[in-house]
N, C-alpha and C positions, 0 to 999 in steps of 0.2 A: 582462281587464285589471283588474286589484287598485286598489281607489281608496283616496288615502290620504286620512283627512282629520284635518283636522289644529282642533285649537278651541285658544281661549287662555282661560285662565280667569284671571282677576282677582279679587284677593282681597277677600272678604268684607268687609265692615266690621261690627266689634264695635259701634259707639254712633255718630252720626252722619245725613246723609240722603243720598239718592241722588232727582235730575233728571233724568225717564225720558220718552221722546217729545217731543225737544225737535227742532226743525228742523236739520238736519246744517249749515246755512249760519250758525245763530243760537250757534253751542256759544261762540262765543268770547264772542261781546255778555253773553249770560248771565255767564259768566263774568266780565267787566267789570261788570257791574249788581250783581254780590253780592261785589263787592272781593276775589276770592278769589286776584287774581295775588298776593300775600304771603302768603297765609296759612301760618300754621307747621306744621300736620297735611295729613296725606295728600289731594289730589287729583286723581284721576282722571278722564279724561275721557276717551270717543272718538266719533267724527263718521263720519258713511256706515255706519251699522248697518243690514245688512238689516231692516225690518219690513215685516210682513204688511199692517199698519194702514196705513202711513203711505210704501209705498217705501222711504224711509229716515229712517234717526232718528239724534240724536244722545244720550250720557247724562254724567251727571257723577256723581260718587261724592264726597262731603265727609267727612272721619272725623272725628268730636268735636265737630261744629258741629251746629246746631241754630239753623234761621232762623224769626224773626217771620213771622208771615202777612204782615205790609204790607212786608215785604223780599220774598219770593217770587212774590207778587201780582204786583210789578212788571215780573217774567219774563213775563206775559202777554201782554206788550204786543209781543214777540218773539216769543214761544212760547204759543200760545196753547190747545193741545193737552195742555203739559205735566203727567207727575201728581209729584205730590213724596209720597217715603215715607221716613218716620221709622223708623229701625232702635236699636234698644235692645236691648243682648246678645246680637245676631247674630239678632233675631227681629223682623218686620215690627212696627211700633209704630201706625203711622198711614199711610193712604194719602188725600190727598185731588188734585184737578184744580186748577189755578191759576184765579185769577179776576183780570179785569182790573180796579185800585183804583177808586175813586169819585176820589178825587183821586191824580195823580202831581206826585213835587216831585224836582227835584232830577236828571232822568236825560235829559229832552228839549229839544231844541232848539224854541224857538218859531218859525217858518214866517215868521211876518211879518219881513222886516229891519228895520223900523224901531220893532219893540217893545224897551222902557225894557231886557230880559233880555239883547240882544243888542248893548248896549252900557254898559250899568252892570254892577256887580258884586248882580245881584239872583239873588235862586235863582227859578229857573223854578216855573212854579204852573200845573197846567192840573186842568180838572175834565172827567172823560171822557162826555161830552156823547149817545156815540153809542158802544156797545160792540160789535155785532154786527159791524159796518162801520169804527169805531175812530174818530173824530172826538175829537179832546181840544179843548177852548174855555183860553185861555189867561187866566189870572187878571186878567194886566193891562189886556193891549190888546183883548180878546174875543178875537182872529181866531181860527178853524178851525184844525187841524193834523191835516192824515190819515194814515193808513198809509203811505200811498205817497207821502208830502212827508215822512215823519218820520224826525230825524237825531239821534243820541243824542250825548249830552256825554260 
């Protein structure tokens, strides 16, 4: 019996990054944390990639962009495996692993309901208190916010 197989190849990006071992569940969240549903250059993404590593993986492809560390850091906190690599002239530029920030602003729901965030127009503040295990301490009211209580804005 003749096996066909069959690959999809996806094109290169000339200048740009690409978001590799990212959790096939998180592809979209990322995608929301790095504003990229508008962006005007090419976007790539696909979810349930076989890996060796990981079961499955998700990856994003960005052409032309180029993020700060404290924008990709933030991927952490979803993707906590992820490595992010810099492609400049179709040639690897940078590869590094995401880290989860010292401080997050701006992406998490605070846990407590009756913090000042979750009824005023305040932008959320936590300082990540507990990385291994994820604990963010919230600016305002203290409280705890874990992994598994955590709801993104």
């Amino acid at each position: 019996m003749n096996k066909i197989i069959k690959e999809l190849k996806v094109t290169a990006i000339e200048n740009g990054t690409v978001i590799d071992h990212i959790p096939s569940n998180a592809v979209f969240r990322v995608i929301r944390i790095l504003k990229l549903e508008g962006f005007g250059d090419m976007v790539l993404f696909a979810t349930n990639l076989e890996s060796k590593k990981y079961g499955n993986k998700g990856i994003i492809k960005v052409s032309n962009k180029f993020f700060k560390p404290e924008e990709l850091n933030k991927i952490a906190l979803v993707a906590p495996n992820a490595s992010v690599i810099e492609i400049r002239e179709f040639q690897v530029n940078s590869k590094k692993i995401v880290e989860i920030p010292d401080m997050i602003t701006g992406i998490v729901k605070c846990f407590n309901p009756n913090c000042v965030t979750n009824h005023e127009q305040a932008t959320t503040r936590f300082q990540a208190v507990e990385k291994e295990d994820l604990k963010l301490k919230c600016h305002y009211c203290e409280k705890i916010t874990r992994r598994s209580d955590m709801e993104f804005l």
